[in-house]
Backbone bond lengths (Angstrom), bond angles and torsions (degrees), N, CA, C in turn:
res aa  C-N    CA-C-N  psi(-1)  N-CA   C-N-CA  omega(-1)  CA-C   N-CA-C  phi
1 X - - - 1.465 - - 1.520 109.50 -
2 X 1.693 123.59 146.60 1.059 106.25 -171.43 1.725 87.26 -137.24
3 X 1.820 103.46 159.55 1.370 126.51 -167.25 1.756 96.68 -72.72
4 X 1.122 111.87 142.71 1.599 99.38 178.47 2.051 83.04 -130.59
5 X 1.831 108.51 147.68 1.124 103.37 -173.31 1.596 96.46 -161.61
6 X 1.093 141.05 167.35 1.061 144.85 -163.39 1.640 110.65 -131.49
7 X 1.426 133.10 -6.98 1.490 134.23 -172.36 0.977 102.94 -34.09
8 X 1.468 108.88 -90.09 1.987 123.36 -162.98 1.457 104.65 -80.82
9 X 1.437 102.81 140.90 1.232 107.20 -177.86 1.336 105.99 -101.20
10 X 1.397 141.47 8.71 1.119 119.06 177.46 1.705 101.69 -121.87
11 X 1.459 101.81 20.96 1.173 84.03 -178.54 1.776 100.64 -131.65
12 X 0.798 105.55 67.85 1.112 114.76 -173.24 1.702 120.02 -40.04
13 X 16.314 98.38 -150.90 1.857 104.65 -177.39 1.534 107.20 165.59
14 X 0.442 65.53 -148.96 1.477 70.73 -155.11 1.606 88.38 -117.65
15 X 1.612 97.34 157.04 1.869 122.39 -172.03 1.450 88.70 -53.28
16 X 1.642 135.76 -21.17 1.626 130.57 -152.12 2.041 90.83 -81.42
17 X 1.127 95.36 151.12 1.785 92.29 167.55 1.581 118.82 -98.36
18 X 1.219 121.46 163.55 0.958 123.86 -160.89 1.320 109.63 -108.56
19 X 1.373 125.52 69.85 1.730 115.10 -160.53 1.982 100.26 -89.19
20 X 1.422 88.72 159.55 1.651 114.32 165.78 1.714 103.16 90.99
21 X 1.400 111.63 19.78 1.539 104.10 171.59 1.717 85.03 -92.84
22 X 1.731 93.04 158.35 1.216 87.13 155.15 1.782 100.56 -130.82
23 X 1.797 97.60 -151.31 1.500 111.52 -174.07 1.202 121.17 -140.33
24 X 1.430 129.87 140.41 1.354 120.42 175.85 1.458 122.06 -88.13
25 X 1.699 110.65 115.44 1.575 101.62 177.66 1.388 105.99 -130.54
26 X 1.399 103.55 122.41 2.095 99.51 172.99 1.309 102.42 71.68
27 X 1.080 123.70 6.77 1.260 106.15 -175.64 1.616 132.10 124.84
28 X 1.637 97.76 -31.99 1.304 114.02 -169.74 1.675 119.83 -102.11
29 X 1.116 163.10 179.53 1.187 150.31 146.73 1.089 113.04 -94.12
30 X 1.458 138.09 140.44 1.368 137.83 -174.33 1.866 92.18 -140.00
31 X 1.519 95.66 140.17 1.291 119.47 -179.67 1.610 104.59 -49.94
32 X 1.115 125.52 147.63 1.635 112.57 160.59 1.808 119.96 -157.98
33 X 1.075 125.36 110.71 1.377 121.38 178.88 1.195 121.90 -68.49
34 X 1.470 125.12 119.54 1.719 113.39 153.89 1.452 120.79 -100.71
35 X 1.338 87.93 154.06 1.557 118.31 175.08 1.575 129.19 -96.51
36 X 1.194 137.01 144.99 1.453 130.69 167.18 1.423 112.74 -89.74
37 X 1.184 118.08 142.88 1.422 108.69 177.30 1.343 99.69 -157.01
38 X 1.510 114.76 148.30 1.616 113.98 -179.71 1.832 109.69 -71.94
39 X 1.394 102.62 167.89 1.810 118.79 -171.66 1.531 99.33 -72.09
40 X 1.799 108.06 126.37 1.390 109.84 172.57 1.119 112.28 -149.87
41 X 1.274 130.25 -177.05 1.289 121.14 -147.37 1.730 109.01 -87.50
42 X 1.273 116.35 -26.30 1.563 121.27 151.47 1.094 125.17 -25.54
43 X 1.464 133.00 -42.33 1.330 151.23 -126.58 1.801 92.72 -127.49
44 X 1.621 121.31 -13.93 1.468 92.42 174.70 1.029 141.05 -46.23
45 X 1.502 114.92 -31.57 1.819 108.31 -152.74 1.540 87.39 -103.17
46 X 1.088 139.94 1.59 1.658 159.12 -167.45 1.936 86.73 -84.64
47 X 1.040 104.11 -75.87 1.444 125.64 -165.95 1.870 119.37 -68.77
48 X 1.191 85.13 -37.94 1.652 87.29 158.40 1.084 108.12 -93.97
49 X 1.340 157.21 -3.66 1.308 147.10 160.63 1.539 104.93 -58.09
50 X 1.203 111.57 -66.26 1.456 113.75 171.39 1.310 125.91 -47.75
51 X 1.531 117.95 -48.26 1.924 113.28 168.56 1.611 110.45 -56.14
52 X 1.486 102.19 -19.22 1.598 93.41 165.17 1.185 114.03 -72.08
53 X 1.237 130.24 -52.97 0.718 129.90 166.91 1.679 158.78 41.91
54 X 2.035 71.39 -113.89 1.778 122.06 143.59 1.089 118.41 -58.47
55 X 1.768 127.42 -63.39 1.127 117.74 -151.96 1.861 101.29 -113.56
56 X 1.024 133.52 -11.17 0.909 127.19 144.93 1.937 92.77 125.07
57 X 1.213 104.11 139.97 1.741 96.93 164.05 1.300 146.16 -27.12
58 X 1.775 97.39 -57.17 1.587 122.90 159.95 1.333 114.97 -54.75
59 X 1.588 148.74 -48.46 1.208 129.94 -151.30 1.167 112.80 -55.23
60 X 1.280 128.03 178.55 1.023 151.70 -139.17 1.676 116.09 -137.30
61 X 1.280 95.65 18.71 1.802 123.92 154.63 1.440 115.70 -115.90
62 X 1.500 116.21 122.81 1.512 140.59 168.72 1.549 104.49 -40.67
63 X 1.339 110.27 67.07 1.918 97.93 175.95 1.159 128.48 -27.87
64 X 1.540 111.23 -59.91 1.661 132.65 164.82 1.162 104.56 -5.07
65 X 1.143 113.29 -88.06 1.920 157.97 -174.18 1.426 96.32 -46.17
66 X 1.533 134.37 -70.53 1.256 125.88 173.78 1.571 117.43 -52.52
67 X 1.240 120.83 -49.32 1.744 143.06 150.75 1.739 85.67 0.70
68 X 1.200 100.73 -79.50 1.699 123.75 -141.53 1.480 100.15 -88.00
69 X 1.509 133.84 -23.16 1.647 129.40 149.46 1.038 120.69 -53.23
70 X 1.760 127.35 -38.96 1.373 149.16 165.30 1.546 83.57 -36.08
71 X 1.101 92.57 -78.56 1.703 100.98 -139.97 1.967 113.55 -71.08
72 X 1.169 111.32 -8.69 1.179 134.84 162.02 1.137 126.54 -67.85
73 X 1.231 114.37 -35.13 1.948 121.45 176.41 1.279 87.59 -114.51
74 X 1.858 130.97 67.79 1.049 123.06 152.37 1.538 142.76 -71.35
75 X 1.412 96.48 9.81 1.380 120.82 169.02 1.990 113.28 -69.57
76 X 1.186 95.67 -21.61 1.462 103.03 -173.56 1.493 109.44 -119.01
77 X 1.232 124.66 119.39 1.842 110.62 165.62 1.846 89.01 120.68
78 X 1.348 97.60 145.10 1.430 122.08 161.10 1.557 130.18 -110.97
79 X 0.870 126.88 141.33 1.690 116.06 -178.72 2.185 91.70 -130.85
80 X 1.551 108.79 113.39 0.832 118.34 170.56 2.023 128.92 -71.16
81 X 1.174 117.63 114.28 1.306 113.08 -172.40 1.518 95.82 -135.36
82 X 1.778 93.93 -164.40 1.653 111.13 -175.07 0.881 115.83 -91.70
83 X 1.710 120.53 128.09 1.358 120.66 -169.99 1.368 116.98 -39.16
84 X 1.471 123.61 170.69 1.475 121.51 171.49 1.629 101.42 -102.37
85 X 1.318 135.93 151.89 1.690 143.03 -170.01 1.456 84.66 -125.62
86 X 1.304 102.00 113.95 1.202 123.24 147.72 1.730 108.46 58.33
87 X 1.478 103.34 -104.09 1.792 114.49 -177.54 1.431 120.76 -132.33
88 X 1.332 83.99 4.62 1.598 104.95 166.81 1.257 131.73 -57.96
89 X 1.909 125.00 110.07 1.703 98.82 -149.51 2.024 73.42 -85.84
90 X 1.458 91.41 161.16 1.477 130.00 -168.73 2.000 98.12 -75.72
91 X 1.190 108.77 135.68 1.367 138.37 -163.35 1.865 83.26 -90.04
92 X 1.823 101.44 130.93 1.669 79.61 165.49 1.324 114.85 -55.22
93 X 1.012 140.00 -73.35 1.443 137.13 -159.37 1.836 104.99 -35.51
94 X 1.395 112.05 -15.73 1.599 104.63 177.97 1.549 111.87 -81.01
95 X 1.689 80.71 -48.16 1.799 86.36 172.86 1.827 125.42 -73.00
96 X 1.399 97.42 19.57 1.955 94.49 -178.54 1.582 97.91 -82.97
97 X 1.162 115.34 154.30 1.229 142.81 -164.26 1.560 100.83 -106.32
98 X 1.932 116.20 112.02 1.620 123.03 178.80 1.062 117.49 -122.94
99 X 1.529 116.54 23.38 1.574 127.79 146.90 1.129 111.48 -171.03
100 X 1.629 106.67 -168.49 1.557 105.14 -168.55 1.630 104.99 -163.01
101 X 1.267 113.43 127.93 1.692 90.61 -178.93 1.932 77.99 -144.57
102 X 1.620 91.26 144.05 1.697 93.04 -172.07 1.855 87.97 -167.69
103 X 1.608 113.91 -158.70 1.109 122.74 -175.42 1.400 112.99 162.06
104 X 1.509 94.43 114.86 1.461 102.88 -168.44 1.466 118.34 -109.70
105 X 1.931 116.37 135.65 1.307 91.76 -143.30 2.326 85.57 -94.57
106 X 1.303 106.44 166.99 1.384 128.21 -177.71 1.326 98.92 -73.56
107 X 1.364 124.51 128.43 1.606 125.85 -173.13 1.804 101.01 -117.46
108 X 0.932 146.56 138.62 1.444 122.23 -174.97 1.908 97.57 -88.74
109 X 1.422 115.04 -18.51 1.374 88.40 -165.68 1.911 98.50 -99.40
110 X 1.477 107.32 24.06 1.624 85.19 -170.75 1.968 93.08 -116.55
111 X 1.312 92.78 140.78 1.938 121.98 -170.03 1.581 92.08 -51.56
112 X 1.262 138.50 -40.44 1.779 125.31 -133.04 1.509 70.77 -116.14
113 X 1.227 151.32 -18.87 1.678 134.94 161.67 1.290 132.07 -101.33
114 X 1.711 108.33 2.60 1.420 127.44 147.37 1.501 89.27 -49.13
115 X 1.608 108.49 -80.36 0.836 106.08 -142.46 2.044 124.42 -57.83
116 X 1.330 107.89 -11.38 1.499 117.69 179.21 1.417 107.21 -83.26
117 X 1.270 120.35 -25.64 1.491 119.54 174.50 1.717 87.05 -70.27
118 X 1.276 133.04 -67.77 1.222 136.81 -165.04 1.657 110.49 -38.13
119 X 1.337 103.95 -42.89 1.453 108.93 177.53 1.581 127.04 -67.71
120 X 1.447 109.30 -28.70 0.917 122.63 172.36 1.473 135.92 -90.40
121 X 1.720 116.98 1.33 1.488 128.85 -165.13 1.439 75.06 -121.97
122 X 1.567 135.60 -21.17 1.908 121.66 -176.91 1.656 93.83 -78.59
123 X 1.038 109.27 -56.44 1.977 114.22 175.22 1.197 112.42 -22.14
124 X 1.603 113.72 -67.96 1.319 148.69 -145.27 1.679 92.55 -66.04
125 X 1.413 110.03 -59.65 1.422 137.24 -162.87 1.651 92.72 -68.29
126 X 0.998 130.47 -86.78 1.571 139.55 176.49 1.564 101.81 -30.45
127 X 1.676 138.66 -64.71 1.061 134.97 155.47 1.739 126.14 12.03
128 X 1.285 112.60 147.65 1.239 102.88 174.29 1.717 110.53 -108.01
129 X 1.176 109.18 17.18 1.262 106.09 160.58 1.455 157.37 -40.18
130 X 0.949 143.81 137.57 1.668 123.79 -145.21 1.761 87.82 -77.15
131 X 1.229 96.87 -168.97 1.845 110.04 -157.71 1.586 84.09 -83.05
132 X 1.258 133.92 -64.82 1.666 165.22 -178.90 1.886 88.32 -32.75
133 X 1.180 124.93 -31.80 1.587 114.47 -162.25 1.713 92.08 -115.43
134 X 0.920 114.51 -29.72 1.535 124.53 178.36 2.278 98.88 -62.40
135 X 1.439 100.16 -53.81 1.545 92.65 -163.02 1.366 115.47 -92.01
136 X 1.950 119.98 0.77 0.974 115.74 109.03 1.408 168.54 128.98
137 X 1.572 80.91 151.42 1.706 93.96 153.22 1.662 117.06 -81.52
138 X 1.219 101.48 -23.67 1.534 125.04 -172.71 2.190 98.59 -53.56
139 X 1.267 80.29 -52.00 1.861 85.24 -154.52 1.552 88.20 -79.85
140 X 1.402 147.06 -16.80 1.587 129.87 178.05 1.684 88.58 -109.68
141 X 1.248 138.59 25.23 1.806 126.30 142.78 1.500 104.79 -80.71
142 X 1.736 99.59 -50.04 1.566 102.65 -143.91 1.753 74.53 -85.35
143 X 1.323 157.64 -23.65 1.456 131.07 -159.21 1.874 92.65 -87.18
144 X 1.452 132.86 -8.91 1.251 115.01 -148.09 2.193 97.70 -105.77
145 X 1.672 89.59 -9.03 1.795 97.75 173.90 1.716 105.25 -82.23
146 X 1.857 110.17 -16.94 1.504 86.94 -168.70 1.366 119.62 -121.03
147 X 1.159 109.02 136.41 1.199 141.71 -176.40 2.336 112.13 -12.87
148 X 1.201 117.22 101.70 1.441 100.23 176.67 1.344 106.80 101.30
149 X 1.789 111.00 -31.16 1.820 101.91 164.80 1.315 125.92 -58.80
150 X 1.486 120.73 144.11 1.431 113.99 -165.26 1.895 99.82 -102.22
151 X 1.838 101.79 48.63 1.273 95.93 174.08 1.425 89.80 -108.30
152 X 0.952 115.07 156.51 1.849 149.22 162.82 1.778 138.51 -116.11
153 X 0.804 110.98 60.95 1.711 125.02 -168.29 1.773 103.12 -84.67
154 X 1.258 102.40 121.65 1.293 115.67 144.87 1.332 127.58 -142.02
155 X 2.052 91.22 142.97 1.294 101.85 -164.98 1.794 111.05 -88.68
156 X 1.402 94.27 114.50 1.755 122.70 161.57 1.450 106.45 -55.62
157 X 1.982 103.42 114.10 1.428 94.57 164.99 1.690 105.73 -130.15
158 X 1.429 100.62 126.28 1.777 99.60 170.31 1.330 109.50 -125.69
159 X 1.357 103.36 117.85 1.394 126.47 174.01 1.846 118.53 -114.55
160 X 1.298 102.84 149.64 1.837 115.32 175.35 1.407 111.88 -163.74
161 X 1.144 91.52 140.52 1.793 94.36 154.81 1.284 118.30 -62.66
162 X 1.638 105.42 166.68 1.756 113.55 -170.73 1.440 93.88 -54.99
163 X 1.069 128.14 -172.95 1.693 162.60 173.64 1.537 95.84 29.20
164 X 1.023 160.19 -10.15 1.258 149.56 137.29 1.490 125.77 -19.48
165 X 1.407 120.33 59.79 1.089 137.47 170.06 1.644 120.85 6.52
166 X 1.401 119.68 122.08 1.585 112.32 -176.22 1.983 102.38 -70.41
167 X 1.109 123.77 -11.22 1.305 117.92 166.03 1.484 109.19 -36.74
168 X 1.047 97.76 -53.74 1.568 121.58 -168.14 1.644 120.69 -34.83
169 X 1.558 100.21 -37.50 1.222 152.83 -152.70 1.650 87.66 -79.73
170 X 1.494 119.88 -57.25 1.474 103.25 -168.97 1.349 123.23 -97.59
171 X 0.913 120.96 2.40 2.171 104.52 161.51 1.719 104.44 -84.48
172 X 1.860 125.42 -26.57 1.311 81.82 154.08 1.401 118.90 -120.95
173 X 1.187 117.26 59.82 1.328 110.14 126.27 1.501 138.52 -85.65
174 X 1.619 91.95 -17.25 1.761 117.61 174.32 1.138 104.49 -60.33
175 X 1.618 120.37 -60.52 1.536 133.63 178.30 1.457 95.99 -57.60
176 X 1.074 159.28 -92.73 1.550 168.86 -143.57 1.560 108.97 -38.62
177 X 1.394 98.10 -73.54 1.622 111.19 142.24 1.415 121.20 2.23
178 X 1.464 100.78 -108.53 1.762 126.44 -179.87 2.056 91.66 -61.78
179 X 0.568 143.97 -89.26 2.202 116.54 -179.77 1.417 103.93 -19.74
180 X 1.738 129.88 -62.50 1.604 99.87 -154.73 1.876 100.97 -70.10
181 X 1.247 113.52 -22.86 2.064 119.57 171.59 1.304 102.86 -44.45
182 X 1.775 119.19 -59.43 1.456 110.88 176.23 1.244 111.77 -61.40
183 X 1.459 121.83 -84.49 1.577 110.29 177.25 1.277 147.18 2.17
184 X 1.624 111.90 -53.94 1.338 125.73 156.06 1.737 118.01 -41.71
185 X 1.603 121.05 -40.75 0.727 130.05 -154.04 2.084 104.55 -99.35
186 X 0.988 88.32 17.51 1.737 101.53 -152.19 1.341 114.71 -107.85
187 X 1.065 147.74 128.79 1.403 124.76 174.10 1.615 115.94 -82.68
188 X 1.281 83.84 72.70 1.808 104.18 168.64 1.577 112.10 -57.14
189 X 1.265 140.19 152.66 1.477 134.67 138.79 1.618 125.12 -49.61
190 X 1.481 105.59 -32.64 1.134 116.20 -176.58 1.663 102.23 -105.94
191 X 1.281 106.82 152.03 1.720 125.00 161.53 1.387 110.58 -74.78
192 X 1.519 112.25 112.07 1.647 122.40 175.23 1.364 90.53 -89.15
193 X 0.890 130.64 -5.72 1.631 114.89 -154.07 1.522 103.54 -93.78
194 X 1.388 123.73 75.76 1.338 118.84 -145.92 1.803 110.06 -89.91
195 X 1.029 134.44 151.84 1.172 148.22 164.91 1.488 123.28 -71.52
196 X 1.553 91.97 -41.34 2.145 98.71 -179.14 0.907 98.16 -145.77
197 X 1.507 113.10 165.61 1.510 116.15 159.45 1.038 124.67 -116.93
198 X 0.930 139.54 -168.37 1.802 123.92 170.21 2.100 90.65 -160.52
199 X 1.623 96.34 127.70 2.083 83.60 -175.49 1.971 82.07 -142.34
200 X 1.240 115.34 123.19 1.501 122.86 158.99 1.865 118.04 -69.15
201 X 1.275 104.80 127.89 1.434 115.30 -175.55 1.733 116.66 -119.91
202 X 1.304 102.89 117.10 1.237 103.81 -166.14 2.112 111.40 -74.26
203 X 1.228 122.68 103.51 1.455 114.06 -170.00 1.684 102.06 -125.59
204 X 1.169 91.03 178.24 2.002 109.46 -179.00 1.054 100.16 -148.53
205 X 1.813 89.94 137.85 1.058 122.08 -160.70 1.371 127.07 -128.43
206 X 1.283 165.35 108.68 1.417 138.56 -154.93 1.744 120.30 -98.69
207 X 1.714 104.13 77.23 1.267 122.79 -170.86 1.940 105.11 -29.74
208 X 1.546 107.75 -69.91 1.215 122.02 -173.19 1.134 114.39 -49.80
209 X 1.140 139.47 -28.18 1.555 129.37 169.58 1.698 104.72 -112.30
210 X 1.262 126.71 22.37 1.097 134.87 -169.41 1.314 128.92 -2.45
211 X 1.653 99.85 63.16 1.341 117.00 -175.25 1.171 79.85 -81.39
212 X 2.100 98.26 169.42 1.710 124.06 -170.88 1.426 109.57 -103.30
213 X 1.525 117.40 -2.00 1.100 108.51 -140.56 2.016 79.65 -97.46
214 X 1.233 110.74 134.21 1.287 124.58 -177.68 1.811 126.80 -111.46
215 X 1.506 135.03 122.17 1.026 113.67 -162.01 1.631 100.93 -130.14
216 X 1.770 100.72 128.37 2.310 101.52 -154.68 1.687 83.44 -82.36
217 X 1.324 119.54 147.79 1.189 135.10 -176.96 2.018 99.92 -75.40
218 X 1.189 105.94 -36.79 1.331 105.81 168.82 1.430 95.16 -115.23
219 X 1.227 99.40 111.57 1.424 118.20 -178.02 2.259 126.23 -59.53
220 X 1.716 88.62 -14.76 1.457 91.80 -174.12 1.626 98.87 -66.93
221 X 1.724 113.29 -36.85 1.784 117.54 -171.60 0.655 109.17 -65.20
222 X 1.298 149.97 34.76 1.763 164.38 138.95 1.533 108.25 -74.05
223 X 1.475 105.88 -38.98 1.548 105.38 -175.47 2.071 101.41 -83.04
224 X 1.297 110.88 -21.76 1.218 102.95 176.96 1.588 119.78 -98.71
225 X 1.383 90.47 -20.44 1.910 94.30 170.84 1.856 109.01 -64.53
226 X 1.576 112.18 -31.20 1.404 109.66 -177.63 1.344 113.59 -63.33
227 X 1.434 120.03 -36.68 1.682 131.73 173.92 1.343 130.24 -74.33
228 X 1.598 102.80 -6.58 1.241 126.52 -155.92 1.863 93.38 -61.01
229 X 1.143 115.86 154.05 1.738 126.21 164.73 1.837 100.16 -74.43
230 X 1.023 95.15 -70.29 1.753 95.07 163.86 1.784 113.95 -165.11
231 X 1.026 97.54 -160.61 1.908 102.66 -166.09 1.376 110.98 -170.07
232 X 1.349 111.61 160.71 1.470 124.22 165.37 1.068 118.39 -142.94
233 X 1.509 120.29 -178.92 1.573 120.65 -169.78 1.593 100.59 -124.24
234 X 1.370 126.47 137.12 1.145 110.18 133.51 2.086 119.72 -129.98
235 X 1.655 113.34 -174.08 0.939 118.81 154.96 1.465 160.71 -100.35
236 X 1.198 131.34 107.59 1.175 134.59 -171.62 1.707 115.33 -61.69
237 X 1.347 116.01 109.26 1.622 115.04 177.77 1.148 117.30 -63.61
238 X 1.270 141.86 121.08 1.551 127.53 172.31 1.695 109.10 -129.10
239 X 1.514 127.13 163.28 1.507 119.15 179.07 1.694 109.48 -45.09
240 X 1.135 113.04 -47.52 1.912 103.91 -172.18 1.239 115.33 -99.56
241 X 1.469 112.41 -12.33 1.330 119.84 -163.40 1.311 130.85 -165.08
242 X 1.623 106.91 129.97 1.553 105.51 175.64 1.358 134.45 -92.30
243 X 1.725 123.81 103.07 1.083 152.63 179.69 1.422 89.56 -29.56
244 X 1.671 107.57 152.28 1.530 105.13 134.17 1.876 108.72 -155.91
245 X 1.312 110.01 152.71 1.129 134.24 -149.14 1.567 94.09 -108.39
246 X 1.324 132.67 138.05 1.390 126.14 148.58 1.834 103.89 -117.42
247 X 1.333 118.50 132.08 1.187 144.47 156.13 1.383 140.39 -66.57
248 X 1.430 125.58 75.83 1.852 114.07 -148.21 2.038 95.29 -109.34
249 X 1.198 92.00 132.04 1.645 93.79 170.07 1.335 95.81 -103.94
250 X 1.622 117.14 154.74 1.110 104.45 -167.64 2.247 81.43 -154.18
251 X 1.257 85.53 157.00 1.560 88.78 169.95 1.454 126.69 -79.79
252 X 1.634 121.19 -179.23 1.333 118.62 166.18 2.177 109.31 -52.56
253 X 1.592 96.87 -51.08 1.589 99.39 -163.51 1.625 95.33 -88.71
254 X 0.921 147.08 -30.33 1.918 134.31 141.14 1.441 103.78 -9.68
255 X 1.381 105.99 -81.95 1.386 126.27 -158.34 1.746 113.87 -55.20
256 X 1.528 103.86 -9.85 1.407 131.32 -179.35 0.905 106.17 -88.78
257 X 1.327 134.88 -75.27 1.048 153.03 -148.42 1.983 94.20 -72.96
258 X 1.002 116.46 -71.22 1.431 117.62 162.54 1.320 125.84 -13.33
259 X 1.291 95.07 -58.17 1.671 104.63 175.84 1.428 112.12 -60.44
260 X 1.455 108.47 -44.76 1.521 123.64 -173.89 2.273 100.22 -59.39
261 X 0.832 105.86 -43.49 1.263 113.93 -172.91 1.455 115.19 -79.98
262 X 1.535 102.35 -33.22 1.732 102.57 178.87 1.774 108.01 -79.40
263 X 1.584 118.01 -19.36 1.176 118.35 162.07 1.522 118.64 -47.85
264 X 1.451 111.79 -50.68 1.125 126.68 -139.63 1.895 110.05 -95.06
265 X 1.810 81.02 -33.57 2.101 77.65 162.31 1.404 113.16 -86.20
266 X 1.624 128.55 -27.69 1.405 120.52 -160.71 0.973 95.03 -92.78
267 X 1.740 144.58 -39.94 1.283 113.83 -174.33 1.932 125.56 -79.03
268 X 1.523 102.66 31.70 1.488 118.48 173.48 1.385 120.96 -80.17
């Protein structure tokens, strides 16, 4: 059984529930089940809490606006909460939202995913990345905004609160999975049928002695940082502390293979 708790924020399914986690309240641990459930309009301030999260207050993406794409292609993505009992209407604190696994695909003609490619080629660029990883990530951002390129990027987002077990992590990725399979098959507006992915991973690092040794705050993005095509780091400024972000683009058969592997350690 594991402690589930909400303190630090940076340090953080499927229809099946998730019983025997529990939670820390006051002091005490109390039993608590989660549930998977698709993105709805309940779930905003749940779901942007978390893209805060990740990406931090300051960036330079309209949360709101992403908020409400989330929750718009609710055909795709899970937002993990507390089971529902019976007929019992749900206590906010039941209905708060303690992860999120979804994926939104890159449209070239829409403004609020300009702007995430935008966020991510300023990173990239500022980065200390070699020139070779810089040009790219550069040429599958800038080929996936224009019009007739046969690139396809969608951006992978997995988010949780602290102690929320990466178990947690695989029925929806199972669910996430089997939606973008349908999707493809769907007469979507958008192309699921993606080419790359691109998913930000929140890790620590020990700049000052610039050791290598790196530790993913959600520990499953270790199995996708290893498959990764390539990645970079940057930092988030905050009053006590400097964030840092790693960035992994990853291919269609990466993004496979990952899955294939994140099956294969979590369901141990």
């Amino acid at each position: 059984m594991s402690k589930k708790s909400k303190e630090d924020p940076d340090v953080s399914s499927s229809d099946e529930g998730e019983d025997g986690m529990m939670m820390v309240e006051d002091g005490e641990e109390v039993d608590v089940d989660f549930e998977g459930f698709p993105l709805s309009d309940s779930d905003f301030d749940g779901i942007r809490q978390l893209l805060t999260q990740l990406l931090s207050s300051s960036v330079d993406i309209n949360l709101s606006k992403l908020t409400e794409s989330l929750i718009g292609q609710n055909f795709v993505g899970t937002v993990l909460k507390q089971s529902e009992t019976g007929s019992e209407a749900a206590s906010p604190e039941e209905d708060e939202v303690f992860a999120l696994v979804t994926c939104l695909p890159i449209l070239p003609q829409d403004e609020l995913q300009k702007s995430i490619v935008k966020h991510f080629m300023s990173r990239c660029k500022s980065s200390s990345a070699s020139a070779e990883t810089k040009k790219e990530f550069t040429k599958i951002l800038q080929s996936c905004t224009e019009k007739g390129e046969p690139t396809s990027l969608g951006f992978l987002i997995n988010e949780r609160f602290i102690n929320v077990p990466s178990q947690a992590a695989l029925p929806m990725f199972e669910k996430l999975f089997s939606e973008l399979e349908s999707a493809k098959n769907s007469n979507h507006k958008a192309n699921y049928n993606f080419t790359h992915y691109v998913i930000i991973c929140k890790i620590c690092r020990d700049f000052a002695t610039q050791d290598s040794d790196t530790m993913y705050m959600n520990a499953e993005e270790e199995i996708f940082a290893e498959e990764s095509l390539t990645s970079f780091d940057y930092q988030i400024p905050t009053d006590d502390v400097m964030k840092t972000r790693r960035v992994l683009l990853l291919t269609k058969k990466n993004f496979e293979l990952s899955f294939e592997k994140l099956k294969s350690v979590l369901a141990q």
